[in-house]
VEXDREN-2710 file (C-alpha; in Angstrom, 1 decimal):
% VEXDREN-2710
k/r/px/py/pz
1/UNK/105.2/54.3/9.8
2/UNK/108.5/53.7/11.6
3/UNK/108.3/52.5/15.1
4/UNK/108.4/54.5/18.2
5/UNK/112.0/53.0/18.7
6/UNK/113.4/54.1/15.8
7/UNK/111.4/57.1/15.7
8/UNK/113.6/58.4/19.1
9/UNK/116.7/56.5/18.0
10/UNK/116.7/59.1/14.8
11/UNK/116.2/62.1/17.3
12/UNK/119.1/61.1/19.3
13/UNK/121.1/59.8/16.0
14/UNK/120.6/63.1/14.2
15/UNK/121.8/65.0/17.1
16/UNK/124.9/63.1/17.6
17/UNK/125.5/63.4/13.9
18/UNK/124.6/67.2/13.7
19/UNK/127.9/67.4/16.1
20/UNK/130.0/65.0/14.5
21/UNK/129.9/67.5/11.6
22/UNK/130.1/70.4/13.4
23/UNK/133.3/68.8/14.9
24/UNK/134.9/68.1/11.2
25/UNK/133.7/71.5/9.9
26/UNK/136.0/73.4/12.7
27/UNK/139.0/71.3/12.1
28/UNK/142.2/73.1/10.9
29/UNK/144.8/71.5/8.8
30/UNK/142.9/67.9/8.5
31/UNK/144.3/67.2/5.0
32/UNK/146.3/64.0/5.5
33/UNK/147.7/62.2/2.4
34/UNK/147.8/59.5/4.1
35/UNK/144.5/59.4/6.1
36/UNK/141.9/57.5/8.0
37/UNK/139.7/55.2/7.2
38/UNK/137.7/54.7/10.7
39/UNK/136.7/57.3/13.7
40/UNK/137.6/56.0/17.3
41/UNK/134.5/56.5/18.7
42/UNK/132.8/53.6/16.5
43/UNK/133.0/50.0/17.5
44/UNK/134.3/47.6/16.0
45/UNK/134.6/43.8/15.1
46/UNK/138.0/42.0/15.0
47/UNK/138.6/39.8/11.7
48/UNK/138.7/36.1/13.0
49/UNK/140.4/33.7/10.2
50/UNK/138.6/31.0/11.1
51/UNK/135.1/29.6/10.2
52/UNK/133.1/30.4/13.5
53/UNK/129.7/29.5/14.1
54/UNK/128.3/31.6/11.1
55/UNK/131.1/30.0/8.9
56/UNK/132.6/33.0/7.7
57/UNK/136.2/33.8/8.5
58/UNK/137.5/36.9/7.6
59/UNK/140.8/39.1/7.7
60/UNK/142.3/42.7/7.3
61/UNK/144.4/43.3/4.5
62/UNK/146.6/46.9/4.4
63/UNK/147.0/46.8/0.4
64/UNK/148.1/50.5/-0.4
65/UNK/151.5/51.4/1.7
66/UNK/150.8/55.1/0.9
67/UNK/147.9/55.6/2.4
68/UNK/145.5/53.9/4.8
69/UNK/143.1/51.9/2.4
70/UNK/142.6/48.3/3.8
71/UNK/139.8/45.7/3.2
72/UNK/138.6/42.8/5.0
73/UNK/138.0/39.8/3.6
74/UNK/134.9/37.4/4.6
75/UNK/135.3/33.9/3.0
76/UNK/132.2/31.5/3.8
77/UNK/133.2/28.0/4.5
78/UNK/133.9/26.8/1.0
79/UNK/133.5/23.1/2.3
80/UNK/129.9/24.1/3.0
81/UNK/127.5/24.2/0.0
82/UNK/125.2/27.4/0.8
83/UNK/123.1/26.6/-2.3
84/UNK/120.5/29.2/-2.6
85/UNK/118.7/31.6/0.2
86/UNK/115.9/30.0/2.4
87/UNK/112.5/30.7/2.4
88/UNK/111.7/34.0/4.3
89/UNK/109.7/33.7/7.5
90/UNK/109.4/37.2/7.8
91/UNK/105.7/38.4/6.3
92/UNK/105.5/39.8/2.9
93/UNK/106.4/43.5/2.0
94/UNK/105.7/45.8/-0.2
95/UNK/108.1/47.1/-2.6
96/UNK/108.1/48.8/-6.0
97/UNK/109.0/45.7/-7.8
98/UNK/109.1/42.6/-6.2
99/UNK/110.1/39.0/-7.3
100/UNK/110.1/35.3/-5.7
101/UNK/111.9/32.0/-6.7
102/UNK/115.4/30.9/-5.3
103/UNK/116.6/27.3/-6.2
104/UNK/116.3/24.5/-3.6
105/UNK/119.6/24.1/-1.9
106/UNK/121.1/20.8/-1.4
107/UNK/122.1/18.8/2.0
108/UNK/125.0/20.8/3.1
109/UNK/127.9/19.1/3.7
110/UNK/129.2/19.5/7.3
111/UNK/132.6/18.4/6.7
112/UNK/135.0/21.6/7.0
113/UNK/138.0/22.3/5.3
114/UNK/140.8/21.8/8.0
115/UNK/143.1/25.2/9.4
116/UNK/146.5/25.4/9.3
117/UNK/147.7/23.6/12.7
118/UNK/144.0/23.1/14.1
119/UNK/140.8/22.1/13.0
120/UNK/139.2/25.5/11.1
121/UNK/136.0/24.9/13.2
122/UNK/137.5/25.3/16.3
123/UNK/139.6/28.1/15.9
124/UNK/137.6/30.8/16.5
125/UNK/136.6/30.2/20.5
126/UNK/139.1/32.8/23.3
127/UNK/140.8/29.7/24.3
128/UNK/142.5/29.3/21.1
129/UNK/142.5/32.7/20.0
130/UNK/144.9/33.5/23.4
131/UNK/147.3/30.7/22.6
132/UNK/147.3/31.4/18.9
133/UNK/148.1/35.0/20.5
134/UNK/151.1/33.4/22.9
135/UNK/152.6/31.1/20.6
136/UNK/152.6/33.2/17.9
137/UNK/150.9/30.9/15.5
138/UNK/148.6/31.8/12.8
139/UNK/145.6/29.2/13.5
140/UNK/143.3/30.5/10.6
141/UNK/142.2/29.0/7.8
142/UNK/144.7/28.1/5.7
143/UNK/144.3/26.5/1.8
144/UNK/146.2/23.3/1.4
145/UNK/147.5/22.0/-1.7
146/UNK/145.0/19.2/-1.1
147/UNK/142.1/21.8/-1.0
148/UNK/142.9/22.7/-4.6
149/UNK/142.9/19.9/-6.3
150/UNK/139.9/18.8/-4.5
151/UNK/138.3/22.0/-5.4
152/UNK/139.3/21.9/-8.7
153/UNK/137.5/18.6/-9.9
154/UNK/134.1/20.4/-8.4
155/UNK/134.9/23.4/-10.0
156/UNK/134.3/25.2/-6.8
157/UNK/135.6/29.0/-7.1
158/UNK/133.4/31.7/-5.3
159/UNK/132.1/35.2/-6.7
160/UNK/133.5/38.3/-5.1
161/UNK/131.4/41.2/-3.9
162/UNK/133.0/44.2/-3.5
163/UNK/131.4/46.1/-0.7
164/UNK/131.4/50.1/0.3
165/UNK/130.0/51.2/3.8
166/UNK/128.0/54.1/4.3
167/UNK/128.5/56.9/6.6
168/UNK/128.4/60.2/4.7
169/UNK/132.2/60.2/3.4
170/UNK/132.7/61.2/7.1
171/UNK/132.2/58.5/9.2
172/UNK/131.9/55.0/9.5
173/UNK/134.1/51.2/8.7
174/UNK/134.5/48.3/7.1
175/UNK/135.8/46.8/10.5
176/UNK/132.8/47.9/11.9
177/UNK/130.2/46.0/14.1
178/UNK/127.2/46.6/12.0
179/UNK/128.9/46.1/8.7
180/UNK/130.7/43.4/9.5
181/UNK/127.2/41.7/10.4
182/UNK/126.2/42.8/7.4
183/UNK/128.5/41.9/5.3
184/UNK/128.5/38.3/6.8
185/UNK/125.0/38.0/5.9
186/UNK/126.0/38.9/2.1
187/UNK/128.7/36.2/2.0
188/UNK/126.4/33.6/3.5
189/UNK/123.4/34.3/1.2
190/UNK/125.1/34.9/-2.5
191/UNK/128.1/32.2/-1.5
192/UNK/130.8/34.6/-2.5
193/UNK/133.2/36.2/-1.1
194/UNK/133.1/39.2/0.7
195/UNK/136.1/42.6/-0.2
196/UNK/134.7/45.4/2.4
197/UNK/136.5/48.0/1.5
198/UNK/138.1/50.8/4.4
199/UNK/138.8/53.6/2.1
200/UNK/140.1/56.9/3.3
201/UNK/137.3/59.1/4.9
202/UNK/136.6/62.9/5.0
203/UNK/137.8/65.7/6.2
204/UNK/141.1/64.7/5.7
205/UNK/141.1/62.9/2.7
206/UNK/138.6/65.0/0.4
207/UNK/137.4/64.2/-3.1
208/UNK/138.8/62.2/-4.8
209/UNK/140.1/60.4/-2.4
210/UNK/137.6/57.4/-1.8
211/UNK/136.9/56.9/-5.2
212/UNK/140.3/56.1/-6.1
213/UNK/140.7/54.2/-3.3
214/UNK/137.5/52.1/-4.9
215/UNK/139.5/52.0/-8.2
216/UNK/142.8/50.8/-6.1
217/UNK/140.6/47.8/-4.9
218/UNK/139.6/46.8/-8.1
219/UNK/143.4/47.1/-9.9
220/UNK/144.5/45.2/-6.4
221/UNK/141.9/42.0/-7.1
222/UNK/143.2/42.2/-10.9
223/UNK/147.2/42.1/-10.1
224/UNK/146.3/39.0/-7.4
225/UNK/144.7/37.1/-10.3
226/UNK/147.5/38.1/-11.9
227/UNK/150.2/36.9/-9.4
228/UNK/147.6/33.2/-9.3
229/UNK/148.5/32.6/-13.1
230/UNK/152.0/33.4/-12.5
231/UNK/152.3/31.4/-9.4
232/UNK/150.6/28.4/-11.0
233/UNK/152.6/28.4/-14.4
234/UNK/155.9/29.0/-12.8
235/UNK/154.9/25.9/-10.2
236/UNK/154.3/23.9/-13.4
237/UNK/157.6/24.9/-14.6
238/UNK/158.7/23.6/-11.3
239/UNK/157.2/20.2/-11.8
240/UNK/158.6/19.5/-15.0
241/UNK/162.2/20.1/-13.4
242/UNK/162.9/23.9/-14.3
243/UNK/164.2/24.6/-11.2
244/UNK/163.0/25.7/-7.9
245/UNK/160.6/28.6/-7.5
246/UNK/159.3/30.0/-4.5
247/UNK/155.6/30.0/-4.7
248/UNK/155.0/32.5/-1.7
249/UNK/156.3/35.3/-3.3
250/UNK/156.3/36.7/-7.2
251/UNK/158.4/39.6/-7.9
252/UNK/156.5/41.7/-10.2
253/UNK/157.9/45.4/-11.5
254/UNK/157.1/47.0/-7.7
255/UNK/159.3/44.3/-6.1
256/UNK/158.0/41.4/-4.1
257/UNK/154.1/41.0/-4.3
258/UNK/152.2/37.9/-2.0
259/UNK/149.7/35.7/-3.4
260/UNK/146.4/36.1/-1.3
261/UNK/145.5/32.5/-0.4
262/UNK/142.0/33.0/0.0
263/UNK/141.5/35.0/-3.2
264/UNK/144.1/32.5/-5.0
265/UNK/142.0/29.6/-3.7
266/UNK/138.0/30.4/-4.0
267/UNK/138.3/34.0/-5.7
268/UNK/136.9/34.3/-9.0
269/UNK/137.2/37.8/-10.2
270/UNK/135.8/37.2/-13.6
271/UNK/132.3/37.9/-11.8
272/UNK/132.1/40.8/-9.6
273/UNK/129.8/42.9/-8.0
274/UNK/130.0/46.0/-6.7
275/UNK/127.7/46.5/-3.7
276/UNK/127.4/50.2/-2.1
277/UNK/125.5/51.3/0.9
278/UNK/124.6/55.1/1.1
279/UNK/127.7/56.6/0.1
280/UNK/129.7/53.8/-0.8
281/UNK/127.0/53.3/-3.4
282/UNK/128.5/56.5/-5.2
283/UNK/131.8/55.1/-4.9
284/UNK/130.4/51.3/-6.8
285/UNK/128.9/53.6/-9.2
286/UNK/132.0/55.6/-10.1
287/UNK/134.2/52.7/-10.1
288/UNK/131.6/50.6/-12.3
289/UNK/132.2/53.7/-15.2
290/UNK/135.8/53.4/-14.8
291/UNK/135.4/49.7/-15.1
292/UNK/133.4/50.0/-18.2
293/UNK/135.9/52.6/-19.5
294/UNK/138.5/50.4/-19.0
295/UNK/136.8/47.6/-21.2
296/UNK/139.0/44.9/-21.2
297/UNK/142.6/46.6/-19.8
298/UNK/140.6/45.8/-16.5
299/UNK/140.6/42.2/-17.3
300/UNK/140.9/39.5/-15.1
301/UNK/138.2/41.5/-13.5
302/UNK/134.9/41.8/-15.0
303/UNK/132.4/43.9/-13.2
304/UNK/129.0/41.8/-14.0
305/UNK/126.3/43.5/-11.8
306/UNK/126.3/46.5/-8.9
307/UNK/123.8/46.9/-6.0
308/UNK/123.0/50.7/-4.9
309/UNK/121.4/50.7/-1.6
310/UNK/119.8/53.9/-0.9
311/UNK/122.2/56.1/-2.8
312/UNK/123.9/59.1/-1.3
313/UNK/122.4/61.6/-5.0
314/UNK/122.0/65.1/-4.7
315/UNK/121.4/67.9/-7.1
316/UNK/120.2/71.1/-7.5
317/UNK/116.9/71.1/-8.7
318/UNK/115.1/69.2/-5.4
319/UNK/112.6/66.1/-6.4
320/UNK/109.3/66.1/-4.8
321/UNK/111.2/63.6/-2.0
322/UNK/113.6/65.9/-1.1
323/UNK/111.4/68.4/-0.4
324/UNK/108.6/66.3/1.1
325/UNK/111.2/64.4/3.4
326/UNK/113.5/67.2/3.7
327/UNK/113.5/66.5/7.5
328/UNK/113.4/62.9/7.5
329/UNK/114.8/59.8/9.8
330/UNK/118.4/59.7/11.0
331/UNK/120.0/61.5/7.5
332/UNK/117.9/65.1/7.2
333/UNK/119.1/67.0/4.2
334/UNK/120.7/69.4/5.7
335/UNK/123.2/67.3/7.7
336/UNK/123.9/65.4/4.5
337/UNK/124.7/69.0/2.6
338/UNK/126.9/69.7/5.2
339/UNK/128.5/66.2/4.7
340/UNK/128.8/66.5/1.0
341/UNK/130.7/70.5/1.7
342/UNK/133.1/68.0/3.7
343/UNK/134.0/65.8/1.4
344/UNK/134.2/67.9/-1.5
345/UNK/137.5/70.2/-2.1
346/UNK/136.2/73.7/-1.0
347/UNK/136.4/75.5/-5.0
348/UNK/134.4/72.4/-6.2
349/UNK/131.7/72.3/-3.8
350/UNK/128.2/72.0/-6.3
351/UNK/124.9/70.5/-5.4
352/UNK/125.4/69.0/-9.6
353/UNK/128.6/67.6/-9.1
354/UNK/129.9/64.1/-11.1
355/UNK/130.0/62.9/-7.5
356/UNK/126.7/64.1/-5.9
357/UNK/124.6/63.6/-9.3
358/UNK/124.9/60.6/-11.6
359/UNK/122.9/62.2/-14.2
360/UNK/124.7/65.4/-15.2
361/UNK/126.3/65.4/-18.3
362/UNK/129.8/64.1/-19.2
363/UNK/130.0/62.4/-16.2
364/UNK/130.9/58.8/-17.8
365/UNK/130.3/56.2/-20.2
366/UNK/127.1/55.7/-22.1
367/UNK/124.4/54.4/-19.7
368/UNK/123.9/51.8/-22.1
369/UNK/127.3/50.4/-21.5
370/UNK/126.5/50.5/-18.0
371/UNK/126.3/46.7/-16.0
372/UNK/122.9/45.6/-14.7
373/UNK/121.8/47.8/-11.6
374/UNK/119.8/47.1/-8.4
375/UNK/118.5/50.1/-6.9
376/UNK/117.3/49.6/-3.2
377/UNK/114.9/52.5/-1.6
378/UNK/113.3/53.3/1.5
379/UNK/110.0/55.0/1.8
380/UNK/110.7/57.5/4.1
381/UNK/114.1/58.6/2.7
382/UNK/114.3/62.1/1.3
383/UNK/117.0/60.6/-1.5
384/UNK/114.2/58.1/-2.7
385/UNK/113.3/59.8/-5.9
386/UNK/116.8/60.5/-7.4
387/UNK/117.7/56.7/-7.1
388/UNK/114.3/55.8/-8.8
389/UNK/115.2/58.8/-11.5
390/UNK/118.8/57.2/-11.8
391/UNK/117.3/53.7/-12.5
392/UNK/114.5/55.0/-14.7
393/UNK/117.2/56.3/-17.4
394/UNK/118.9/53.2/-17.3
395/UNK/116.1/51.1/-17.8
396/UNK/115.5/53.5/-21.0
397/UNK/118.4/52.5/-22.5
398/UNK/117.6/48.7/-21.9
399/UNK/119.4/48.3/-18.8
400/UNK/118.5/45.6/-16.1
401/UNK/117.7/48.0/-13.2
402/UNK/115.1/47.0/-11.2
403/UNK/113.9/49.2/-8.1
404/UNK/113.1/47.8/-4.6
405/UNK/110.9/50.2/-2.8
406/UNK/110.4/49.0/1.0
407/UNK/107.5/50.1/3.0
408/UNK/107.8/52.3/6.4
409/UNK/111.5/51.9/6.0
410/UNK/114.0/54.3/6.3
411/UNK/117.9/55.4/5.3
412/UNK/120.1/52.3/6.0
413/UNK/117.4/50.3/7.5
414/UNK/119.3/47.2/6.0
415/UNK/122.4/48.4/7.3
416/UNK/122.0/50.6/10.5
417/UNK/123.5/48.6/13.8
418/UNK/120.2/48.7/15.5
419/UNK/117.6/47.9/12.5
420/UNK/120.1/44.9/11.7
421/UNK/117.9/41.8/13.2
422/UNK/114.6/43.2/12.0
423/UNK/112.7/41.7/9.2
424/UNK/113.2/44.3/6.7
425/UNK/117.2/44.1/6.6
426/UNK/116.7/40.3/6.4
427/UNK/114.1/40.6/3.6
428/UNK/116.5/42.8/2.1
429/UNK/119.8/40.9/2.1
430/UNK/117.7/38.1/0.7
431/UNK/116.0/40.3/-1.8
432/UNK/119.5/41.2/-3.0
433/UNK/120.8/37.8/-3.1
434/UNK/118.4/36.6/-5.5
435/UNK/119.0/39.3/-7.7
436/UNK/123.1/39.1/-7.6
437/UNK/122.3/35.0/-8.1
438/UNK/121.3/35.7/-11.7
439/UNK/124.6/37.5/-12.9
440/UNK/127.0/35.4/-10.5
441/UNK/125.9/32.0/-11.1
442/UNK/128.5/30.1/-13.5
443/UNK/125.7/28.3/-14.9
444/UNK/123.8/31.0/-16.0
445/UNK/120.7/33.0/-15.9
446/UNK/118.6/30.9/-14.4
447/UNK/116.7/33.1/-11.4
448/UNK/114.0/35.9/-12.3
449/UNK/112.2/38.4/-10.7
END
């Protein structure tokens, strides 16, 4: 069973969430085209662009001027070889399937790539951060011309994992403290980097909203690999005399688009994963069908593998979870109908609906076309079963979809700010690590379960 803590931090949680949706339901006119993609009542993290003492760096990107869709980027130090996750200290626990073996990682290498006008390692402390602030220089990390070469004879280009927060649709960041933790812990263990996606939360931005603001994210990391060829076979043109071209900025057929440097440099969106927590894993699900609709119009992009963390399914014939658990830790059923009668439009509102229910029909692709699937449970979770029933059919059509069922866990115990540090969310990050490791590494399959 749960702890005591986190038995009273769910009464207190579900309270405070209970009137968060109370609040939403009574507000009048809340349809914004252009939205909002955080609540000011949450904390948050501010991006630092340079390697701290983690050695992730991350920044916010605004990449939709219509609306308020942002990501930020978190870029592990690539001058650090990560190699594979540690050893767990934490005991072993029980899931539905479980696996072991991660290759030994080599002796890091502690020499850091270097900032623009400062040393990236020491870029992150107040003392810089407040001259950076009154000089107005940028005193993140910066890829220099040397960097590419050098990374280019290693061959040293980074997955991406394209992350989507939970919080009902109604709540909740990617700026936020506990996902930002979380996410850091991703980049660190799989090596890759990091896209947390802000999309565009409800009320005010209903259905369809967030998932097209998944798809945007997907066509945005596509038109920068894009821009990278450009920018690196009209700098060739350069070299062999031309004429000048200026390689900060490509004008494509919407005017004047910049090359990301950190994508340009370690991005390699040839192998992608879509990662989703709660929610956010029925936005990676909806964008991996559109994906595998797409075939190869989404090239550069190539969605390889997703990660559903506790899904956010519903339907309308309950499973024995749902009725079992009906009242369960911090997300009851009740509060998450209400949710779901937030986020979808009024005259669609339907316990089967494409986005509450995976399984109806007509809602995608074949699930044989679908990419390999990790499905991660708690035990005490009232939406338990549906994942499992989700990842059952796709294993019937010869799908790699493993389950991970944790014991006297419960809804976002990877993820939640306070059940962060605890063994389980470590256990788990690793757990998923592994798995990714199989479908990201460029030298193949060569990690089981």
């Amino acid at each position: 069973m749960p702890s005591v803590a986190v038995k009273l931090y769910s009464v207190f949680f579900k309270l405070l969430l209970k009137h968060k949706l109370q609040q939403r339901l009574q507000m009048e006119d809340a349809a914004s085209p252009f939205g909002v993609t955080s609540r000011p009542e949450e904390s948050t993290a501010p991006a630092n662009p340079s390697f701290g003492p983690d050695g992730v760096a991350t920044k916010d990107i605004h990449i939709d001027p219509l609306t308020a869709l942002s990501v930020r980027i978190f870029l592990p130090d690539p001058a650090l070889d990560h190699g594979g996750t540690k050893p767990r200290q934490a005991p072993d626990l029980d899931r539905r399937n479980s696996y072991s073996g991660a290759c030994a990682s080599p002796p890091p290498d502690h020499t850091r790539r270097s900032s623009y006008d400062g040393p990236g390692s020491q870029n992150g402390n107040g003392a810089a951060a407040a001259e950076a602030a009154a000089t107005g220089t940028y005193r993140g990390y910066l890829p220099s011309v040397v960097d590419a070469r050098h990374r280019a004879g290693r061959s040293k280009k980074l997955p991406i994992v394209v992350q989507f927060h939970g919080g009902g649709f109604i709540a909740g960041s990617n700026t936020s403290t506990a996902n930002d933790f979380f996410c850091r812990r991703i980049a660190k263990l799989c090596d890759a980097v990091v896209i947390a996606v802000g999309y565009r939360l409800a009320p005010e931005s209903r259905y369809p909203a967030a998932f097209e603001d998944g798809l945007k994210v997907l066509n945005w990391l596509g038109k920068q690999a894009k821009l990278v060829e450009c920018r690196m076979s009209m700098g060739t043109a350069r070299g062999l005399g031309f004429g000048e071209v200026r390689r900060s900025q490509i004008v494509d057929t919407f005017g004047a688009s910049t090359v990301e440097p950190w994508l340009a440099a370690h991005g390699d969106p040839s192998r992608c994963v879509l990662l989703g927590v709660s929610c956010g894993a029925n936005i990676a699900d909806h964008v991996a069908r559109k994906a595998v609709d797409a075939g190869k119009l989404a090239e550069p992009v190539r969605v390889v593998a997703q990660v559903l963390m506790y899904p956010f399914f519903l339907g309308s014939i309950p499973t024995r979870s749902e009725i079992k658990l009906a009242n369960s830790y911090f997300y009851d059923k009740s509060s998450c109908v209400l949710a779901w009668k937030l986020f979808l439009p009024e005259d669609e509102f339907r316990l089967d609906h494409p986005a509450a229910n995976p399984l109806v029909p007509g809602s995608g692709p074949p699930l044989k076309c679908m990419p390999p699937t990790l499905t991660v449970v708690a035990e005490h979770d009232w939406m338990r079963d549906r994942a499992i029933a989700y990842s059952e059919e796709l294993r019937k059509v010869n799908v790699d979809a493993p389950v991970l069922e944790y014991k006297d866990a419960v809804h976002e115990f990877a993820t939640l700010d306070m059940l962060l540090k605890t063994p389980q969310a470590q256990a788990c990050t690793e757990d998923i690590a592994i798995w990714v490791k199989k479908y990201i590494s460029i030298r193949g399959h060569e990690f089981s379960y």
